[in-house]
C-alpha positions as CSV (number, residue, x, y, z in Angstrom):
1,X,-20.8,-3.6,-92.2
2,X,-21.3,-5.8,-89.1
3,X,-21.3,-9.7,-90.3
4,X,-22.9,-12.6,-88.2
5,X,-20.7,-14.1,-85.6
6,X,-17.9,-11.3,-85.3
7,X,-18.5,-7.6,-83.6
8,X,-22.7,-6.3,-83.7
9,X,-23.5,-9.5,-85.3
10,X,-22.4,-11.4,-82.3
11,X,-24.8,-13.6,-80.4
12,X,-28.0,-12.4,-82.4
13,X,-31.5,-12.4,-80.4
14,X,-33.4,-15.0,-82.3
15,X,-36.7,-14.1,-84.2
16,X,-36.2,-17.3,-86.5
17,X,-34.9,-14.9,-89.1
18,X,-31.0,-14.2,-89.1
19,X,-30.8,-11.3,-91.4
20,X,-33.7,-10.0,-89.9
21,X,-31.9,-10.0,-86.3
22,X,-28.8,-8.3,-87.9
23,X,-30.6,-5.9,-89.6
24,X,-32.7,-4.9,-86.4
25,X,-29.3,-4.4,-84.0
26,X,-28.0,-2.6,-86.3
27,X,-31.2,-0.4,-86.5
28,X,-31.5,0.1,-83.0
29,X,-27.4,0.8,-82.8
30,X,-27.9,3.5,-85.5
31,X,-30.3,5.2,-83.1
32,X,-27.4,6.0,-80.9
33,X,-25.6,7.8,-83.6
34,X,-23.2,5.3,-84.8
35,X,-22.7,5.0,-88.4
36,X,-22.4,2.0,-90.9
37,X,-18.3,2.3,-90.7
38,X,-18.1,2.3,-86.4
39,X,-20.7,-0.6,-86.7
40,X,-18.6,-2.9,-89.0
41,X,-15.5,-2.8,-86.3
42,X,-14.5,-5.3,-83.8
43,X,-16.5,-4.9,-80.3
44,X,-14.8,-4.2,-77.1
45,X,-16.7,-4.3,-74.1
46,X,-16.1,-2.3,-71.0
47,X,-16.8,-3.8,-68.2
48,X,-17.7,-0.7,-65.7
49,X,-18.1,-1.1,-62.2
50,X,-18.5,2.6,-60.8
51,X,-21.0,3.5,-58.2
52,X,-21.9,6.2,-56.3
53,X,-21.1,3.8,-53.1
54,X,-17.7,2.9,-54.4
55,X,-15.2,5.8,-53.2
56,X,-12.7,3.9,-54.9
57,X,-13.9,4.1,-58.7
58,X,-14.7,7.7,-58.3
59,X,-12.1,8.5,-61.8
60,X,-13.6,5.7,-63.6
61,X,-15.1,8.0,-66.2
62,X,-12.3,9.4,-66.7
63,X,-10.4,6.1,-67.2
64,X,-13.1,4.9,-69.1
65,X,-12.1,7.8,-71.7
66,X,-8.7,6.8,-71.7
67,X,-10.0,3.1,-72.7
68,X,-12.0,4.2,-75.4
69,X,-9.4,6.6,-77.0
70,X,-7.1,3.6,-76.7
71,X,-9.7,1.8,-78.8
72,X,-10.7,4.2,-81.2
73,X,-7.1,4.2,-82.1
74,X,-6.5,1.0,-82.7
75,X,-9.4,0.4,-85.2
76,X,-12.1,-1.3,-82.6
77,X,-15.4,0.0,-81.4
78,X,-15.7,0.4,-77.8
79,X,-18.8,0.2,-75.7
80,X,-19.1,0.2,-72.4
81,X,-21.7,-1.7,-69.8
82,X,-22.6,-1.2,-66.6
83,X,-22.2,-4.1,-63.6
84,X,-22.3,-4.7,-59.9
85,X,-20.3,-2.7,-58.3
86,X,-18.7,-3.5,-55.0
87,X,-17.7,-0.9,-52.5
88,X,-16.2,-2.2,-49.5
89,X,-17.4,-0.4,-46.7
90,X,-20.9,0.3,-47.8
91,X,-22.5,-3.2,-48.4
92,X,-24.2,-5.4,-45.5
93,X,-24.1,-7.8,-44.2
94,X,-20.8,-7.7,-46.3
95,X,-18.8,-7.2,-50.0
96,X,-18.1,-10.8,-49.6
97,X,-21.6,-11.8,-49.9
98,X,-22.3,-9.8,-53.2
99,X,-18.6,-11.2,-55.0
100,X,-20.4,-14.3,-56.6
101,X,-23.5,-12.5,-57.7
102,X,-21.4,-9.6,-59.2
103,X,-19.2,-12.7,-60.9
104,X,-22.3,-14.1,-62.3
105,X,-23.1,-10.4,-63.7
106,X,-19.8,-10.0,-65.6
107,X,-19.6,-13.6,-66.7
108,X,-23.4,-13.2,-68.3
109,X,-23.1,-10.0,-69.5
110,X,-20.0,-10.4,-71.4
111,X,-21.6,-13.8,-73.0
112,X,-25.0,-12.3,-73.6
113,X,-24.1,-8.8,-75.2
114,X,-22.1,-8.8,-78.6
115,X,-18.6,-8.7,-78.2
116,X,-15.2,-9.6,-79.3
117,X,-13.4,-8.6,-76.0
118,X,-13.7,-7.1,-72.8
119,X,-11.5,-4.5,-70.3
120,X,-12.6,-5.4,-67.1
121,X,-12.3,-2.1,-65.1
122,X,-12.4,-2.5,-61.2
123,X,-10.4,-1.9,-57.8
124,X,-12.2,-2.3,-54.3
125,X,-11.2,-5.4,-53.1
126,X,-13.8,-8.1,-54.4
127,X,-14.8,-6.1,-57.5
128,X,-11.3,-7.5,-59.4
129,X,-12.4,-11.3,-58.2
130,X,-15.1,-11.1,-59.5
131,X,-14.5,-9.7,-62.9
132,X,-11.6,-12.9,-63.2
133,X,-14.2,-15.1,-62.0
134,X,-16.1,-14.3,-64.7
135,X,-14.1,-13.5,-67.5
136,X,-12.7,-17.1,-66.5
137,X,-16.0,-18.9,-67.1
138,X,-17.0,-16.6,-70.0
139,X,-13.5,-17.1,-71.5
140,X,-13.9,-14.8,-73.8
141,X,-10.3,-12.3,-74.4
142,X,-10.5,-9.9,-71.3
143,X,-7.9,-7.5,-70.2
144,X,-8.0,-6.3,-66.5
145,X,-7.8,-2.9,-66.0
146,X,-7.0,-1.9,-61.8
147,X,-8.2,1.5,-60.6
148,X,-4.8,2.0,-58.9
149,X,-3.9,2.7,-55.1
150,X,-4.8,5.9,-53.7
151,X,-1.7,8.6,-52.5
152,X,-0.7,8.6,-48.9
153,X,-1.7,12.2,-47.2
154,X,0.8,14.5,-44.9
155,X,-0.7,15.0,-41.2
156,X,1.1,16.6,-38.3
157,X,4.0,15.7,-39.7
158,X,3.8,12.0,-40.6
159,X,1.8,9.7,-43.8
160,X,-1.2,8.5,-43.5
161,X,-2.9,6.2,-45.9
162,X,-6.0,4.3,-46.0
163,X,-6.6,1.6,-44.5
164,X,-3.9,0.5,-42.1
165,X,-3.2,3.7,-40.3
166,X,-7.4,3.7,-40.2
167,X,-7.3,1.1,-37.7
168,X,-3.6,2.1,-35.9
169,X,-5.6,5.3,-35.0
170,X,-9.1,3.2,-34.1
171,X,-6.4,1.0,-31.6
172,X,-5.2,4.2,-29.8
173,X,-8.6,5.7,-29.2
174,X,-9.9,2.8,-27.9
175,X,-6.9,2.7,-25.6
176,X,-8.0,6.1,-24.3
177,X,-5.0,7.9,-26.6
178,X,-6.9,9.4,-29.2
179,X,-10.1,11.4,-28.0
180,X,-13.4,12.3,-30.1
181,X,-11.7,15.4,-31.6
182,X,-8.6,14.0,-32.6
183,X,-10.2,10.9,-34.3
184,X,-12.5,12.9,-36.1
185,X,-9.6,15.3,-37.5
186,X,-7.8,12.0,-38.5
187,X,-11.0,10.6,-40.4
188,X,-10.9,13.4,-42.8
189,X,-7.5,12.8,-43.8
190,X,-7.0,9.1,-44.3
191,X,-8.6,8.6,-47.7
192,X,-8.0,12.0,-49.9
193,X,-7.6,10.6,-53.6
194,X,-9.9,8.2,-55.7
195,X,-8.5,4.6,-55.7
196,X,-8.0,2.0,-53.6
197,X,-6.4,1.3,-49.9
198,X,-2.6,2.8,-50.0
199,X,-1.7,-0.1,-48.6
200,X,-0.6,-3.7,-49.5
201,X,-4.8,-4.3,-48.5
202,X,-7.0,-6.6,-50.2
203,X,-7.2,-4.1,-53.0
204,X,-3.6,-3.9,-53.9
205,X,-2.8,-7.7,-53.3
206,X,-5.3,-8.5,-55.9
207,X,-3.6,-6.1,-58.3
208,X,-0.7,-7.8,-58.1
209,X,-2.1,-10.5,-58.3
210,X,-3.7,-9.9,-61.6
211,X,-0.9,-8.9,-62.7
212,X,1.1,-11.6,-62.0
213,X,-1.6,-14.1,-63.4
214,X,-1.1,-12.2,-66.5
215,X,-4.6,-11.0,-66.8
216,X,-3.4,-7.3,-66.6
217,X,-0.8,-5.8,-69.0
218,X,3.1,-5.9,-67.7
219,X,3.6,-2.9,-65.2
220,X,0.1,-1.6,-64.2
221,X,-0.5,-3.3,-60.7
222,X,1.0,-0.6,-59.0
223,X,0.1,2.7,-60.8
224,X,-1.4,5.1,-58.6
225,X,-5.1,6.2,-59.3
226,X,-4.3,9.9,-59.8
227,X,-1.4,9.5,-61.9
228,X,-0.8,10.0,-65.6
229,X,0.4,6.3,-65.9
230,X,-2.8,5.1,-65.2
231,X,-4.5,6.8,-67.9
232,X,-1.9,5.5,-70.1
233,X,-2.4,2.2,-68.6
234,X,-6.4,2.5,-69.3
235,X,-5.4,3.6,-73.6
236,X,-2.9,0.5,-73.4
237,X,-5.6,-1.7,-72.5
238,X,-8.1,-0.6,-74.7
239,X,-5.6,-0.6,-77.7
240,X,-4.5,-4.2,-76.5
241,X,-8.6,-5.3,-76.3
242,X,-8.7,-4.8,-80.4
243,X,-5.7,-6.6,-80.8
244,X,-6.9,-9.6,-79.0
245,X,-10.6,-9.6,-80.7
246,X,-8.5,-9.6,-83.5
247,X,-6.5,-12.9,-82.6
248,X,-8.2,-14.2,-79.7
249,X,-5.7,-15.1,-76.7
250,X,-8.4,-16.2,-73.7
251,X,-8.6,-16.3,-69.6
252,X,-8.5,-20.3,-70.5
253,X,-4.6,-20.0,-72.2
254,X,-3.5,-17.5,-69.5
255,X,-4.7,-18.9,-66.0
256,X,-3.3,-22.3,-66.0
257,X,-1.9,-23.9,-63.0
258,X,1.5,-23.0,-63.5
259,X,0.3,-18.7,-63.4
260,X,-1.4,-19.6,-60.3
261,X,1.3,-20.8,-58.9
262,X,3.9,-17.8,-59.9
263,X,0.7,-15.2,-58.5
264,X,1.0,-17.3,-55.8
265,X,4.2,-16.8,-54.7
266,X,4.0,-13.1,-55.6
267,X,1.2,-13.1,-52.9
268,X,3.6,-14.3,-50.4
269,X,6.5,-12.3,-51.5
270,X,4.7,-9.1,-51.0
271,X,2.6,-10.4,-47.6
272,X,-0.3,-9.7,-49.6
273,X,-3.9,-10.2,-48.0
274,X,-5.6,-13.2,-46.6
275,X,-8.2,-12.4,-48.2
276,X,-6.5,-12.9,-51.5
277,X,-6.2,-17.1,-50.7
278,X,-10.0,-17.0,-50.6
279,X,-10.1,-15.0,-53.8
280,X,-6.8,-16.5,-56.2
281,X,-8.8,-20.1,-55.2
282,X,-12.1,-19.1,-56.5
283,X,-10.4,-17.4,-60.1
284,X,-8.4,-20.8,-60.1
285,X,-11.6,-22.8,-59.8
286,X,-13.4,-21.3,-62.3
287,X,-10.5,-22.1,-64.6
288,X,-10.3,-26.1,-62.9
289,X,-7.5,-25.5,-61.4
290,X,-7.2,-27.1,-57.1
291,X,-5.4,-24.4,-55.0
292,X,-4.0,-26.7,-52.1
293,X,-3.6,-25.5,-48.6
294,X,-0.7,-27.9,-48.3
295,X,1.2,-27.0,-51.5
296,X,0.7,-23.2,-50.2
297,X,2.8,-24.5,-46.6
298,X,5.0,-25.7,-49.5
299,X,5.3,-22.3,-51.4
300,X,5.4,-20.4,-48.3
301,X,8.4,-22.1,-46.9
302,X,10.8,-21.9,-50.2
303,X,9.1,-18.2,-50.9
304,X,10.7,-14.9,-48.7
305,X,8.9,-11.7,-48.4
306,X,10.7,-9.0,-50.4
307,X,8.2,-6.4,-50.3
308,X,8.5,-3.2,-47.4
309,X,4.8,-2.4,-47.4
310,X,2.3,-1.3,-44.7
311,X,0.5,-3.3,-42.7
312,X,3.8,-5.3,-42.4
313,X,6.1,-2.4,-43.0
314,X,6.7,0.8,-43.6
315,X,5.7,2.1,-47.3
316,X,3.1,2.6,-49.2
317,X,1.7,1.5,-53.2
318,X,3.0,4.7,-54.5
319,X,6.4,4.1,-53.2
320,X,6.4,0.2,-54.7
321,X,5.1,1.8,-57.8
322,X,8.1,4.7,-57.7
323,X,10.4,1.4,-56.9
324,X,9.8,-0.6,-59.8
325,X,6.3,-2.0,-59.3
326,X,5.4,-5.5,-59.2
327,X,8.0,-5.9,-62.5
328,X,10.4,-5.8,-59.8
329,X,9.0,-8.2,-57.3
330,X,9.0,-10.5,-60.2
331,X,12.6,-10.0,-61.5
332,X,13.4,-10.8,-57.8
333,X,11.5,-14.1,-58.0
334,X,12.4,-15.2,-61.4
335,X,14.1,-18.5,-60.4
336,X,11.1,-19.9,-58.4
337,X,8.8,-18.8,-61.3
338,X,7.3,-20.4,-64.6
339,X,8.6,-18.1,-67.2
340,X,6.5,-19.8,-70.1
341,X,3.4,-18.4,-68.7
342,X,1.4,-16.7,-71.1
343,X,0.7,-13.0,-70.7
344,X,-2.4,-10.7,-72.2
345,X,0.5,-9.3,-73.5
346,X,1.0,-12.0,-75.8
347,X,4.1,-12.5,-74.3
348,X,5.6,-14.7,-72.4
349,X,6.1,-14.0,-68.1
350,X,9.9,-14.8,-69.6
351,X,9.8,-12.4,-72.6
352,X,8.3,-9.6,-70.4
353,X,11.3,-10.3,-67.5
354,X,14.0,-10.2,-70.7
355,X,13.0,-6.5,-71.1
356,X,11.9,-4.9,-67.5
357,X,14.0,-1.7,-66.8
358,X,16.3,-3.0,-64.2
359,X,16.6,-0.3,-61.4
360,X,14.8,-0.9,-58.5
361,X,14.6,1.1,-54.7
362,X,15.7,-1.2,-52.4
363,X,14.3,0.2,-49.8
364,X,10.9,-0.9,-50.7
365,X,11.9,-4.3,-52.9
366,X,14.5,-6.3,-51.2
367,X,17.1,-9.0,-53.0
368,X,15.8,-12.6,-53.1
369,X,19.2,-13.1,-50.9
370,X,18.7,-10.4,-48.4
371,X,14.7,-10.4,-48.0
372,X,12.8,-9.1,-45.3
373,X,11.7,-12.7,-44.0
374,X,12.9,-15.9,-45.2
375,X,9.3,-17.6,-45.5
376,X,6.2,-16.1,-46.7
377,X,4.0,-14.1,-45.4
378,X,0.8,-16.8,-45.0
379,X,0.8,-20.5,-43.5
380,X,-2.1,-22.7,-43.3
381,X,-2.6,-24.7,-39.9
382,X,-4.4,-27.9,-39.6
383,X,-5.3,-29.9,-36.5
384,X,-8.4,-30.7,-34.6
385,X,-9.8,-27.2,-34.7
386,X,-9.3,-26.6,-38.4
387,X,-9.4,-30.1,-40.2
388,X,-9.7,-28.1,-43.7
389,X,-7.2,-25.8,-42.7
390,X,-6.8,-22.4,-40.9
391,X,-4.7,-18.8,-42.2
392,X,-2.2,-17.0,-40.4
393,X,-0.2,-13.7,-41.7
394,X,3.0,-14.7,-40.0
395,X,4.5,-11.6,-41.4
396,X,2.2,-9.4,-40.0
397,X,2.0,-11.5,-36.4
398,X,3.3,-11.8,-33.4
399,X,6.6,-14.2,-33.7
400,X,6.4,-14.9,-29.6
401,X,3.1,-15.8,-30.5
402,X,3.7,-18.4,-32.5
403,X,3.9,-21.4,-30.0
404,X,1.7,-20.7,-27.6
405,X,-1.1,-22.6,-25.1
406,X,-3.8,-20.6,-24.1
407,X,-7.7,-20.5,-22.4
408,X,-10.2,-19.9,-24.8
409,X,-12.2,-16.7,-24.3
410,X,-15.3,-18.1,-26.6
411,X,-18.0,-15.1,-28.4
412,X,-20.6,-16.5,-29.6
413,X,-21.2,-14.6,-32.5
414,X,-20.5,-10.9,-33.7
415,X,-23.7,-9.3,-31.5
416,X,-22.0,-11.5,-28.2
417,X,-18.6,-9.8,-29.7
418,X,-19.8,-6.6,-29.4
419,X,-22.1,-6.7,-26.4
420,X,-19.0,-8.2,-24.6
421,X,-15.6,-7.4,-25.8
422,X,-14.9,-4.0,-23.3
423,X,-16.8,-5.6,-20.6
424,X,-14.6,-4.1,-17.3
425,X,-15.6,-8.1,-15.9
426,X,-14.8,-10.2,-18.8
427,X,-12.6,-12.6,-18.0
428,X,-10.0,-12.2,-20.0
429,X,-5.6,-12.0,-19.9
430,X,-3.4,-10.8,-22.2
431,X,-2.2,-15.2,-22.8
432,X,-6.0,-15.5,-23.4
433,X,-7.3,-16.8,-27.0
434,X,-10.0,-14.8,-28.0
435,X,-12.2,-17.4,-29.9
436,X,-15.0,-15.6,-32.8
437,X,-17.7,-18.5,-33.6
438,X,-20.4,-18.2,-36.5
439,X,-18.8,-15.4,-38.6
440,X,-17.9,-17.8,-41.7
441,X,-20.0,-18.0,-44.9
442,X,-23.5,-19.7,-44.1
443,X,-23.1,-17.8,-40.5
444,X,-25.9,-15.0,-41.5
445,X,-22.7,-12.6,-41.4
446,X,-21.8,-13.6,-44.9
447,X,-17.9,-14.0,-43.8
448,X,-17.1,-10.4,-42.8
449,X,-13.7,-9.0,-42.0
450,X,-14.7,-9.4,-38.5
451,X,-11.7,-11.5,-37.7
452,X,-9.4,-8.7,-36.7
453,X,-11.1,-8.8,-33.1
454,X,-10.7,-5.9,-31.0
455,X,-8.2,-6.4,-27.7
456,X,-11.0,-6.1,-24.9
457,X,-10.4,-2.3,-23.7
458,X,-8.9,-3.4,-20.8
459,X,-6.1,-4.9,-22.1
460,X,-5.7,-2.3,-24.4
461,X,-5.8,0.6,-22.2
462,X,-3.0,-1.6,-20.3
463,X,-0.6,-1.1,-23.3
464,X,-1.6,-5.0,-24.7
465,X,-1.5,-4.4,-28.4
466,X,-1.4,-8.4,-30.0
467,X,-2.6,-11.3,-28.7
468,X,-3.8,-14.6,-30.2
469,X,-7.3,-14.3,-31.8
470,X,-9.0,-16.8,-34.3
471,X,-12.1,-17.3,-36.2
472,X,-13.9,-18.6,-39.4
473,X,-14.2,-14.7,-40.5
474,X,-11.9,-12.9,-42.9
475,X,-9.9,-9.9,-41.8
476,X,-8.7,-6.7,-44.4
477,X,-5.7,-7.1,-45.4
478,X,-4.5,-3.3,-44.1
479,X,-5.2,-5.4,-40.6
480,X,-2.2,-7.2,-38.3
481,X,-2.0,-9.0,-35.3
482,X,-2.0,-13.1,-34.7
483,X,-5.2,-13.9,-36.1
484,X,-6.1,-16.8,-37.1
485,X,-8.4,-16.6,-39.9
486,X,-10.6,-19.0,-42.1
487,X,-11.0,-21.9,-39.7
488,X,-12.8,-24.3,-41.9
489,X,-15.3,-26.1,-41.4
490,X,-16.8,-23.4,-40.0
491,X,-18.8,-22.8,-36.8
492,X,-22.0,-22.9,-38.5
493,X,-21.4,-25.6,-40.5
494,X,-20.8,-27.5,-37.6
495,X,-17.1,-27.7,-37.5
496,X,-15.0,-28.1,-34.5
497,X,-14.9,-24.8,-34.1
498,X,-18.4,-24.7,-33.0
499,X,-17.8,-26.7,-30.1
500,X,-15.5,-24.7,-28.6
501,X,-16.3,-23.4,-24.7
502,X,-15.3,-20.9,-22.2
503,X,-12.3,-22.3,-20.5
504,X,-11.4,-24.8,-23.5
505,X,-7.7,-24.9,-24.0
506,X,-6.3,-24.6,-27.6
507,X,-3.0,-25.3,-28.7
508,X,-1.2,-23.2,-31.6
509,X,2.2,-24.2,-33.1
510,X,2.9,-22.4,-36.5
511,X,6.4,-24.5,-36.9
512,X,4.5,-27.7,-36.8
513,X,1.6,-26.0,-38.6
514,X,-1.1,-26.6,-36.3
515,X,-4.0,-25.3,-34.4
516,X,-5.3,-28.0,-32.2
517,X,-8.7,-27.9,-29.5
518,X,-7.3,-29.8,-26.5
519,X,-10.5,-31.6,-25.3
520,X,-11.4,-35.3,-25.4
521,X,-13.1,-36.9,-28.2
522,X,-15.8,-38.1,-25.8
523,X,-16.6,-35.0,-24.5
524,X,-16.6,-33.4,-28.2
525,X,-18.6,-35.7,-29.6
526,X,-21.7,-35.0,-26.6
527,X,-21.1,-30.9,-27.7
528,X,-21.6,-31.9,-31.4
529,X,-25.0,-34.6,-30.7
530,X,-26.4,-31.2,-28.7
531,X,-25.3,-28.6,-31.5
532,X,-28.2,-26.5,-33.5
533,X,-27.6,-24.2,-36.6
534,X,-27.5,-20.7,-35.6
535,X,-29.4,-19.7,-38.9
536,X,-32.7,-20.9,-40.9
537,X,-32.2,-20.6,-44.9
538,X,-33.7,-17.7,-45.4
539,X,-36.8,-17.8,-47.1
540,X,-36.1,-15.9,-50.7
541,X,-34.0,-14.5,-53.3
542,X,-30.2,-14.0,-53.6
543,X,-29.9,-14.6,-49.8
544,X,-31.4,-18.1,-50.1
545,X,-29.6,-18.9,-53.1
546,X,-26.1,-18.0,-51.8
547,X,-26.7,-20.2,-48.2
548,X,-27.6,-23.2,-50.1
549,X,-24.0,-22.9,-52.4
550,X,-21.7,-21.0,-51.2
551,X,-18.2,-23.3,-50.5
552,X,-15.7,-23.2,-47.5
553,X,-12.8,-20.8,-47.1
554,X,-10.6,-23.8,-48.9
555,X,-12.8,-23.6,-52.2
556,X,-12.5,-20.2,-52.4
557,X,-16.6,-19.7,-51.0
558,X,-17.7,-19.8,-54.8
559,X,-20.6,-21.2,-55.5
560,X,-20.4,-25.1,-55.9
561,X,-22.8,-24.7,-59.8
562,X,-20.1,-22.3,-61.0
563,X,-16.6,-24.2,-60.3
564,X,-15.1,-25.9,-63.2
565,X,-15.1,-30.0,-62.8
């Protein structure tokens, strides 16, 4: 029988009358068929975040199965709860928007419905933020179950994967390579399996990354979504739920500043996503934990990349999977890493390392002495353009890029982008910096992955396939190119960046770690008395509520009433 305080009799409604409360959930719960002996079992929520405009979470019923069989078994009774769901390429003005308020879904929902623990099951590439943002502020023993990586395809004799041969394609027909037929035939065979990007995207960063944080049980990052393993992985983490309700092991004991670091570092061994910087420093400060630009520069430099994935090589998630997984990126990295890190596991990162098979492809994972790159694959810049800081994927850039003068080409916003970019007059070489103003948070774009700007078709239909591009946007992390991202304080905010004009000349050096606007002080400081917001708060609802508190890039663009002091 379900007692107050543990399982049904969690978190009673109040009607003055305790026993009365008890007695009325459990009457209602009977209603659904469960019977006295299911009802008197620990809870385990499962956190569901399916949606018929989420491509990615198309087998979560099925996984969902596998959860609840792994629950069943070990004694617990699971129950399962719809939230936000987040699918990448079918929200406006963008996912990035909609992280916070699906964050605030999990975190309340797991508080207000009865409980013991929670599988958080999610993918697409802010749905796994935000179930550690708010698992992290619910605190409450959570297990984070990834949907997996979709399988690369076979086409005319080469693999394609979702989403970084997407836009390799999307560059050669706009270069004139690639006509209407041939794009179409390739758009049907990019994405063929549920799960996410086959890539090291967004997606799959953030699986490591949860991973690597611990939140997610040893050796299930890299699973793909169609493969047995995964279902295995989903009855793991449903068995593992029980045992935590059980004896409680919570986000607060597992994300500490030490795991952020280690995730950290797997982020840049791997040359995970921008994205995921924005991301790893919201889940940090939900938890109180500061993720510093400067101490990443620090990381970065002392960190190589080890991992031989698309967009900055050559494989896909189901090879790093075949490989040895993220285990194996971790073995690699073992002496920069804190091995006392507690796991959901309930083990150590140590104790996990102690007993990881030890073969690994190293074709796909590379030796900590023989790695791909010696540094990182991110650096933050600072200067006079981005006084909170900037992102650049070095390993994904341009090295002849990297120190480098240039004329800024200025677009106004993402309607002057478009109306502008293929322009046979624009003004514009290939030692140009394109420069993308009011894309950032409060923009009225919401911070879309609009930072990946197009090389004006000119250029590209001249065989120009990188040049320097930077913006307060984010960018997917399937993209590549020099682009600097994040530039914070943004455009609209009234940063620097905002300021900038046709002609200005910008200076970019990512030895010294700069990005620097090469106009006077005077003559800045006349731009900024004549500067206007390019937005009004809107007038209602979610919109209004996420201008007037969502953060900068360096905060992780939470929402200032939901960081941990």
């Amino acid at each position: 029988m379900a007692t107050k305080g543990k399982g049904l009799g969690k978190g009673l409604t109040n009607y003055g009358d305790p026993a009365f409360s008890l007695y009325l959930r459990r009457s209602f719960a009977k209603s659904m068929g469960y019977s006295s002996e299911m009802l008197g079992r620990p809870v385990v929520g499962i956190a569901d975040s399916k949606s018929g405009f989420n491509n990615c979470h198309r087998h979560f019923p099925e996984l969902i199965e596998a959860v609840k069989r792994g629950v069943l078994g070990a004694g617990g009774l699971p129950i399962e709860f719809p939230t936000v769901s987040l699918g990448e390429v079918f929200l406006s003005p963008t996912s990035m928007m909609f992280r916070n308020l699906m964050s605030i879904d999990v975190e309340e929902m797991i508080r207000a419905q009865p409980m013991d623990s929670v599988v958080l099951i999610g993918g697409c590439d802010k749905t796994v933020p935000a179930q550690l943002m708010g698992a992290a502020s619910a605190d409450l023993p959570a297990v984070q179950l990834l949907a997996g990586p979709m399988m690369p395809t076979s086409f005319h004799g080469e693999r394609l994967g979702a989403c970084t041969d997407c836009r390799r394609f999307w560059a050669m027909h706009r270069a004139g390579k690639v006509d209407e037929k041939g794009i179409e035939e390739v758009e049907g065979n990019l994405a063929t399996t549920a799960g996410t990007c086959a890539v090291m995207g967004t997606a799959s960063t953030m699986a490591s990354i949860a991973e690597a944080l611990g939140m997610a049980l040893p050796g299930t990052a890299a699973i793909p979504a169609v493969h047995a393993d995964r279902l295995r992985a989903a009855e793991a983490s449903g068995a593992r739920a029980v045992e935590l309700a059980k004896n409680p092991l919570r986000p607060s004991q597992i994300i500490t500043a030490k795991s952020v670091e280690n995730a950290t570092r797997v982020l840049l061994a791997i040359g995970g996503s921008t994205n995921a910087i924005i991301h790893l420093t919201a889940i940090a400060g939900r938890a109180g934990i500061r993720v510093d630009l400067n101490k990443l520069n620090e990381w970065s430099d002392s960190t190589p990349v080890l991992v031989d994935l698309k967009p900055t090589g050559q494989y896909y998630m189901s090879d790093l999977y075949a490989a040895g997984g993220v285990g194996a990126v971790l073995r690699e990295l073992k002496p920069l890493l804190h091995l006392d890190c507690m796991t959901v596991a309930g083990i150590t990162l140590g104790e996990r390392l102690e007993h990881e098979p030890t073969w690994v492809d190293r074709a796909v994972v590379l030796p900590l002495a023989q790695p791909l790159s010696d540094q990182g694959g991110l650096v933050a810049l600072f200067g006079s353009l981005a006084p909170n800081g900037a992102i650049l994927k070095r390993s994904a850039a341009d090295p002849k890029l990297f120190e480098k003068e240039g004329r800024a080409i200025v677009f106004s916003n993402l309607d002057d982008l478009s109306a502008r970019i293929d322009d046979p007059n624009l003004d514009v070489t290939a030692d140009d910096f394109l420069v993308l103003q009011n894309a950032g948070p409060k923009s009225g774009y919401a911070m879309p992955e609009a930072g990946y700007l197009p090389i004006p078709a000119k250029l590209a239909r001249a065989g120009v396939k990188d040049m320097v591009r930077m913006s307060d946007a984010r960018m997917s992390g399937t993209a590549y190119g020099t682009i600097v991202l994040h530039i914070s304080p943004e455009s609209a905010a009234g940063g620097p960046l905002a300021l900038v004009k046709n002609g200005d000349r910008i200076r970019i050096s990512v030895k010294k770690r700069s990005i620097d606007l090469l106009v006077p002080p005077e003559e800045l400081q006349k731009r900024k008395a004549a500067w206007k917001p390019p937005v009004e708060m809107p007038k209602r609802g979610y919109a209004q509520l996420y201008m007037k508190h969502v953060l900068q890039a360096e905060d992780g663009c939470d929402f200032d009433f939901l960081r941990k002091a």
